[in-house]
C-alpha positions in Angstrom: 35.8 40.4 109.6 34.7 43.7 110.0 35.7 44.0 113.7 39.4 42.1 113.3 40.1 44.1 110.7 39.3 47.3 112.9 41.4 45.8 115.7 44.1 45.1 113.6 44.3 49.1 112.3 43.8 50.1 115.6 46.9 47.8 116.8 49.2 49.2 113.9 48.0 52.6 114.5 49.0 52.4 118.2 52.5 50.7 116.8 53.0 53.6 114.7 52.3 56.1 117.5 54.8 54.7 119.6 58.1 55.0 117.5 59.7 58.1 117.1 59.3 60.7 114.6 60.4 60.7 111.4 63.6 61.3 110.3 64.9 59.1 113.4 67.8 60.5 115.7 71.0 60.8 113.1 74.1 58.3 113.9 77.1 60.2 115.4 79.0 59.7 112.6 76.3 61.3 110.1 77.1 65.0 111.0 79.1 67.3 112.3 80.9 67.3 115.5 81.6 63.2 114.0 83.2 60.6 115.8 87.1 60.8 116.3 89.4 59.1 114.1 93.4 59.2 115.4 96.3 59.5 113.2 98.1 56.7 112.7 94.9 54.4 113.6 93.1 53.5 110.0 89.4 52.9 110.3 86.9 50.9 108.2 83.5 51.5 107.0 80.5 51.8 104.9 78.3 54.2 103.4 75.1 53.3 101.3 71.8 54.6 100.4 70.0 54.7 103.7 73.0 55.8 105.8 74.8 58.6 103.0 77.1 60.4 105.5 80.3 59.5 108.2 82.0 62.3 109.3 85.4 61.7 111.0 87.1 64.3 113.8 90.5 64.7 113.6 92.9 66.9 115.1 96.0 68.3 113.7 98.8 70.3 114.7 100.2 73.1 112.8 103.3 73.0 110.8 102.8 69.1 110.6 102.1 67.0 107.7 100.2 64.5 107.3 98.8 61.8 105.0 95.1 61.5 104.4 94.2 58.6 102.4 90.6 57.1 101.6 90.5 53.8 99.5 87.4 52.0 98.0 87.2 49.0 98.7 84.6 46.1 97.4 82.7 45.7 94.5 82.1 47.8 91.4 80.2 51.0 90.8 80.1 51.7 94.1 80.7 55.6 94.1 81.0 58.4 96.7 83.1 61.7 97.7 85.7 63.0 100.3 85.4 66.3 101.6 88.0 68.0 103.9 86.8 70.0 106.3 88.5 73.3 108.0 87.8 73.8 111.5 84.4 75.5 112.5 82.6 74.0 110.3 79.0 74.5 111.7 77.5 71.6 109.8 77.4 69.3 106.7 74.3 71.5 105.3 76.3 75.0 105.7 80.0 73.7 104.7 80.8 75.4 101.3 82.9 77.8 103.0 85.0 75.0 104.8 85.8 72.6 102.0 89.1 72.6 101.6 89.5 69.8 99.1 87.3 67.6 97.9 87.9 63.8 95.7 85.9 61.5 94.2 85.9 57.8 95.2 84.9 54.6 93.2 85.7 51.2 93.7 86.0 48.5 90.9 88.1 45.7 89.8 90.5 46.8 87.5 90.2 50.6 88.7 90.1 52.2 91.4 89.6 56.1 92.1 90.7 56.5 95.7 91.4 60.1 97.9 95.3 60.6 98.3 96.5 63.7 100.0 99.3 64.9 101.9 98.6 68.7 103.9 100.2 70.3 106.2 97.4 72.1 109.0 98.4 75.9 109.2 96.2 76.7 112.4 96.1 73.5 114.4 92.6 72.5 115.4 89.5 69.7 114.8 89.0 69.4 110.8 87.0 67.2 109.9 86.8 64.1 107.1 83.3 63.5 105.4 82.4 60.6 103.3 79.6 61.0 101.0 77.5 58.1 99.5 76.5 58.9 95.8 75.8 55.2 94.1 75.8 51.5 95.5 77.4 50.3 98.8 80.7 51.7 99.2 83.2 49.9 101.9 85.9 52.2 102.1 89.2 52.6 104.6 90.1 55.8 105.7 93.5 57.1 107.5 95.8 60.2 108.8 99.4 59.9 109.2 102.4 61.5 109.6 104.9 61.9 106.8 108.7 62.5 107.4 108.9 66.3 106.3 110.3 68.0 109.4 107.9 70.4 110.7 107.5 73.9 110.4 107.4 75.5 113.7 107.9 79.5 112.7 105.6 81.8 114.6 103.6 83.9 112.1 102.1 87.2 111.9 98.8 88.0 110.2 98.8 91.7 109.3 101.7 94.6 109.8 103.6 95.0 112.0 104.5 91.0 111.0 107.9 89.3 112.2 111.1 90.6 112.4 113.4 89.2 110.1 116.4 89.3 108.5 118.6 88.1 105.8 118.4 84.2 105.7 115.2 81.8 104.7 112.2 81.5 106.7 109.2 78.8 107.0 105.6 79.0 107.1 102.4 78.1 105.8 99.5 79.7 104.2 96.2 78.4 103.4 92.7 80.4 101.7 90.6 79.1 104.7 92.5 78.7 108.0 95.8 81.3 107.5 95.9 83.6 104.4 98.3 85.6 105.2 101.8 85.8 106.6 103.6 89.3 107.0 107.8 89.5 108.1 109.0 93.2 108.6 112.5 93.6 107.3 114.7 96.9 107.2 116.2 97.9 103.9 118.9 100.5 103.1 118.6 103.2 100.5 120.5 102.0 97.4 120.6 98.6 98.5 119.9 95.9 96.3 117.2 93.3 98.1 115.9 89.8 96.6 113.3 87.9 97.8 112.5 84.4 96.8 109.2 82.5 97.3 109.5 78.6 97.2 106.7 76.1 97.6 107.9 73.3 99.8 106.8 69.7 101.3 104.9 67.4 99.0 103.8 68.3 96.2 100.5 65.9 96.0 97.8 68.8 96.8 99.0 70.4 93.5 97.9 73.6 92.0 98.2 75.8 94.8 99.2 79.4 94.3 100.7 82.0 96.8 101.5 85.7 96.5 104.3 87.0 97.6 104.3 90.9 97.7 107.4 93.7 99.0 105.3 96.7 100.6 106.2 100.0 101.3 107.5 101.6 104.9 103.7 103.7 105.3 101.7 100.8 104.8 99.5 100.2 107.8 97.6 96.8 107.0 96.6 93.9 104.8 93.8 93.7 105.4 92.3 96.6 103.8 93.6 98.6 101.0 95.4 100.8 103.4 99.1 99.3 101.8 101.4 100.7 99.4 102.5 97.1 97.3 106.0 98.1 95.5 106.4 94.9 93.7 104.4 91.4 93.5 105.2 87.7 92.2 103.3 84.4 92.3 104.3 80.9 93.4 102.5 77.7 92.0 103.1 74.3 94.4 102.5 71.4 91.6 104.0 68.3 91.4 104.6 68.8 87.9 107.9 70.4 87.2 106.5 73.0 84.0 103.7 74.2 86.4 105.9 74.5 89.7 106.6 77.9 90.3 109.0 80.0 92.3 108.4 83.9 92.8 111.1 85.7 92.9 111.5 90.1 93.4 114.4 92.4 93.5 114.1 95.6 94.8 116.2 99.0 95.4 115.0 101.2 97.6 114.7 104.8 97.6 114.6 105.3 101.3 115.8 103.6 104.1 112.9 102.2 106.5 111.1 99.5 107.6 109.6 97.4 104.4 106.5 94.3 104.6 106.5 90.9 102.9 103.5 89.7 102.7 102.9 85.8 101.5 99.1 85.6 100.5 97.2 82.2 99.6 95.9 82.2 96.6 91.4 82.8 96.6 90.8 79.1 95.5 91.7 76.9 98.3 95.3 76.8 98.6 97.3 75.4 101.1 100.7 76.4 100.7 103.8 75.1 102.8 106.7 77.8 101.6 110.3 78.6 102.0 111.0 82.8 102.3 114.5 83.8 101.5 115.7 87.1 101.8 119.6 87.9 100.7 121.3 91.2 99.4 121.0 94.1 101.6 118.7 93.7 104.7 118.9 94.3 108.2 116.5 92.6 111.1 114.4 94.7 112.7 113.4 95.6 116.6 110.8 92.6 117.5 107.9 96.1 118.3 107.0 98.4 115.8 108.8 101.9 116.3 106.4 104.6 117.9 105.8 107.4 115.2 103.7 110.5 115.9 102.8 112.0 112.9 103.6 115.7 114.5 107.2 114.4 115.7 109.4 114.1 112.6 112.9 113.1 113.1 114.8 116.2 113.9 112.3 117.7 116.2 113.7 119.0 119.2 112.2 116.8 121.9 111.8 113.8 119.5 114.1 111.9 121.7 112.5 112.4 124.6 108.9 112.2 123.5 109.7 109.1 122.1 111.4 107.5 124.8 108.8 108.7 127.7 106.4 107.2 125.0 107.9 104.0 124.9 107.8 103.5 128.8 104.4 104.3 128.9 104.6 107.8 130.5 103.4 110.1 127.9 100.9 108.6 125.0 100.1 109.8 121.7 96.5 110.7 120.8 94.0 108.2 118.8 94.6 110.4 115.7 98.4 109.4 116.0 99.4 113.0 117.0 102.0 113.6 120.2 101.0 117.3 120.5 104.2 118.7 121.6 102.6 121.6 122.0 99.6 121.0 123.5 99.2 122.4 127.6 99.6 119.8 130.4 97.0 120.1 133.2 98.5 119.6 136.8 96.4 115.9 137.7 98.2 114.8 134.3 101.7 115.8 135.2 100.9 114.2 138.9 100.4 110.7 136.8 103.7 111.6 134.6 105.7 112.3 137.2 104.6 108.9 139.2 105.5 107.1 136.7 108.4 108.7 135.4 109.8 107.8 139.1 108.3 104.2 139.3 106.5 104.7 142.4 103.7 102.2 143.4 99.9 103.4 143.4 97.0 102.1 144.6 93.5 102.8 146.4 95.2 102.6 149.3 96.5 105.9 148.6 94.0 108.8 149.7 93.8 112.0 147.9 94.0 115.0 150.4 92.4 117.7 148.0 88.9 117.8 147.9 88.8 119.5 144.2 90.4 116.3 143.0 88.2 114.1 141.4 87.5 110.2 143.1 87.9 108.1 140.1 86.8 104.7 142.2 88.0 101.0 142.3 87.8 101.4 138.0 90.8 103.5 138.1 93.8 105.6 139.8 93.7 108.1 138.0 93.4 111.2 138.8 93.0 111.1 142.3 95.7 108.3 143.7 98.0 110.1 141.5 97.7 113.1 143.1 97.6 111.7 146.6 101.3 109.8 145.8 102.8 113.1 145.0 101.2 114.7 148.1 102.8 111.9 150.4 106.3 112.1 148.9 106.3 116.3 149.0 106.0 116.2 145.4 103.4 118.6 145.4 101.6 120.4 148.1 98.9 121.8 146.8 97.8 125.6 145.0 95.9 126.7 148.3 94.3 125.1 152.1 92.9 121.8 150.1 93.0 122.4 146.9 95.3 120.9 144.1 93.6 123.3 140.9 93.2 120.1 138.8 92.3 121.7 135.2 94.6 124.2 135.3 97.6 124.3 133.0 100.8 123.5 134.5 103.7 126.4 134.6 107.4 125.9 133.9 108.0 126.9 137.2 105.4 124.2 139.2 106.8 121.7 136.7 110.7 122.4 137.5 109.8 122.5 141.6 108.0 119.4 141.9 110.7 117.8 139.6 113.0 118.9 142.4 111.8 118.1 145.2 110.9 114.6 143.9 114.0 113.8 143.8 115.0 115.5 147.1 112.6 113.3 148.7 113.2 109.9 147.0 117.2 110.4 146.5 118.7 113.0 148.5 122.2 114.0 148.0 121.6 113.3 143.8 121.6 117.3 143.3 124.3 119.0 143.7 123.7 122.8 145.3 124.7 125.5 142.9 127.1 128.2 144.2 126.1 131.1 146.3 123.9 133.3 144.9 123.3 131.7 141.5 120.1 132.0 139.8 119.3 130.2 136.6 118.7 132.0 133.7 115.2 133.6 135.0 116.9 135.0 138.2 115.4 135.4 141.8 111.9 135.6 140.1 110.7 133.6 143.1 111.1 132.9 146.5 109.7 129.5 146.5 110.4 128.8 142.6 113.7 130.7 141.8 116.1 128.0 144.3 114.1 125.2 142.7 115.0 126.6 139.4 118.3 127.8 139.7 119.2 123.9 141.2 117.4 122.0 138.4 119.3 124.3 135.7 123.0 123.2 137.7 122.2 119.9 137.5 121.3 119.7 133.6 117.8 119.2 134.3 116.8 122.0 132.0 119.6 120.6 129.3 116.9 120.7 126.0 115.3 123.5 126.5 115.8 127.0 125.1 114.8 128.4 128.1 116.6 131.5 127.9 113.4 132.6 125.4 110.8 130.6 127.8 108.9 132.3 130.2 108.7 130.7 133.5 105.4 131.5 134.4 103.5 129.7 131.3 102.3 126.9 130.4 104.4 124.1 130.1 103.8 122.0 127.1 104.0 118.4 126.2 107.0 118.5 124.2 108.9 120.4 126.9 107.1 118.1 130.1 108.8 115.5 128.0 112.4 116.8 127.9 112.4 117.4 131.3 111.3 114.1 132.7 113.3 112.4 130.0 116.4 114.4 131.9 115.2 113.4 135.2 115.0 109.5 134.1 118.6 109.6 132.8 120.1 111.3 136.2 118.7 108.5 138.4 119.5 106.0 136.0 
């Protein structure tokens, strides 16, 4: 007996050692990524004690709605839950910050609690549908379908500058996990009268849902930080009860003319808010990019138009701070890149630097020295001694108004006019290589802008006044 019942334990041991550890390999429907379920094609199931989790896949585009339905079916006091999952979701374990809405379930004879929903995706992506056992076998049926509300296909903006808009009503969604926030830029007129008007829209059976809508103020920068200036606010409710629904409504009068924000915000409990913007009274639609502003450039400066318009091709930048420095000295390699670009010409590595003080920047970049060599091929420049360019050093009035010329000389003769016999500009023959240069630029309003009967030739030339002077250049060829 002894030795049979030996064998047997040595038998079961062995049996034991061969299957796999404990828990076994999870189902594919028990987790997260799931197994995909397609709208429009309704799928039937179980969950129970021993297998407590199916987790569905399902795609959905933005600005559609659909219908997501789950219904019990079977016997009675069988119980269990419907989560709805955002996309990312990492897991079943780590998805508190995913839920979007979550129902009971329950099946029974006389009553049945079943998981009826329609939402509308405001990022489209993979969310995901997880049924949870919590009491008996529970045979459910599960589906996504579309509903007839027309889709809302508005592009959106999440922070300032937002999208340009006008008088007239907008659409767009917002929704506490996927897309809190939608911002619209709209220009208002001092004295104006403006009204806004928030309406929920689509169905109304994911009820309870609250947006903000809020007007900010021209120097706001962003939403998401503190960094705004709010002028007015007003909350919407989306319920399908008609003493809960609520519309927000503003009206505002500016103070200033300028570019204002609306901002529609999701509420912080999961919200998921289809909505309907309107804006009537005074408005006007803004340019589709943000105006440049330099702090140091008000309007009225003297070479605002021209900083801001080299600026806005991409000539001359600001500085990180959000400062032009008009006034700030121009080295000679950085006029060599203004002037290149104020003139369109191509660059590349292909074009070899003849100054040996210039430095090689490499395959990374063409700037300084392919730049430089451009100029040097076209006659632009040509040079401050044998092989040397003098990199660092500031550029003068007079370089700046020479190599101005004689760019276009060399690109489009016959565009300058010649000035009449012995006519100097307003600094004389200071010069015999600079004075003709300067005396033809000044003829042929290429000095328009600048006062430069109290300007001495020989200084620096600053940003504000290498501005002017390309900005005049640009608008003779063109």
């Amino acid at each position: 007996m002894r030795t049979a019942a030996f064998f047997l334990f040595v038998v079961s041991l062995m049996f034991l050692l061969a299957l796999p550890p404990f828990p076994a390999s999870a189902a594919a429907d028990d987790d997260i990524p799931g197994v995909p379920l397609g709208v429009g094609a309704p799928h039937t199931d179980r969950v129970t004690a021993t297998d407590r989790h199916d987790v569905f896949a399902i795609y959905l585009t933005e600005g559609e709605e659909v219908n997501i339905v789950c219904m019990p079916e079977g016997p009675d006091s069988a119980k269990g839950r419907l989560h709805f999952l955002v996309p990312e979701v990492p897991s079943l374990a780590a998805s508190s910050g995913y839920e979007e809405v979550r129902g009971n379930l329950a099946s029974g004879m006389y009553v049945t609690t079943y998981f009826d929903i329609d939402y509308m995706a405001a990022k489209s992506g993979t969310y995901h549908l997880w049924v949870e056992w919590t009491e008996g076998e529970l045979d459910y049926e599960i589906s996504v379908t579309r509903t007839g509300w027309p889709a809302i296909t508005s592009p959106d903006s999440d922070d300032i500058y937002g999208i340009p808009m006008g008088p007239g009503s907008y659409e767009g969604i917002v929704d506490t996990f996927v897309d809190r926030n939608d911002v619209y830029a709209v220009k208002l007129f001092s004295g104006q009268e403006v009204r806004l008007r928030l309406e929920p829209i689509a169905s109304m059976k994911l009820s309870g849902a609250t947006a903000y809508l809020y007007l900010l103020g021209p120097t706001s920068k962003t939403v998401k930080t503190s960094d705004h200036h709010t002028i007015a606010s007003a909350s919407a409710v989306k319920s399908k009860y008609p003493d809960l629904f609520k519309v927000a409504e503003l009206e505002y009068t500016p103070t200033s003319t300028g570019i204002y924000y609306i901002w529609v915000k999701a509420g912080s409990i999961g919200a998921n808010v289809p909505y309907r913007l309107t804006v009537s009274g005074t408005a006007e639609r803004p340019p589709d990019a943000p105006p440049l502003s330099f702090s140091d450039v008000p309007e009225g400066h003297g070479y605002a138009d021209a900083i801001y318009d080299l600026a806005s091709r991409g000539i001359i930048l600001g500085y990180t701070d959000g400062r032009f420095g008009p006034s700030d000295p121009v080295v000679r390699q950085q006029f060599a890149k203004m002037i290149v670009l104020s003139l369109a010409l191509p660059v590349s590595e292909a074009d070899v630097c003849p100054f040996g003080d210039v430095d090689v920047s490499g395959p990374s970049s063409l700037y300084p020295d392919n730049y430089v060599a451009v100029c040097a091929t076209h006659n632009i420049t040509k040079g401050t001694a044998q092989g040397k360019f003098s990199p660092w050093a500031n550029i003068s009035r007079a370089q700046v108004i020479t190599m101005v010329v004689r760019a276009i000389e060399a690109l489009y003769p016959g565009v300058l006019a010649n000035p009449p016999a012995e006519t100097w500009s307003v600094w004389g023959n200071f010069d015999p290589t600079h004075a003709p240069t300067a005396a033809k630029a000044q003829h042929n309003g290429l000095l328009d802008g600048l006062p430069i009967a109290t300007l001495s030739v020989w200084s620096s030339m600053p940003r504000g006044e290498v501005a002017q002077i390309l900005h005049n250049l640009i608008a003779l060829l063109e």
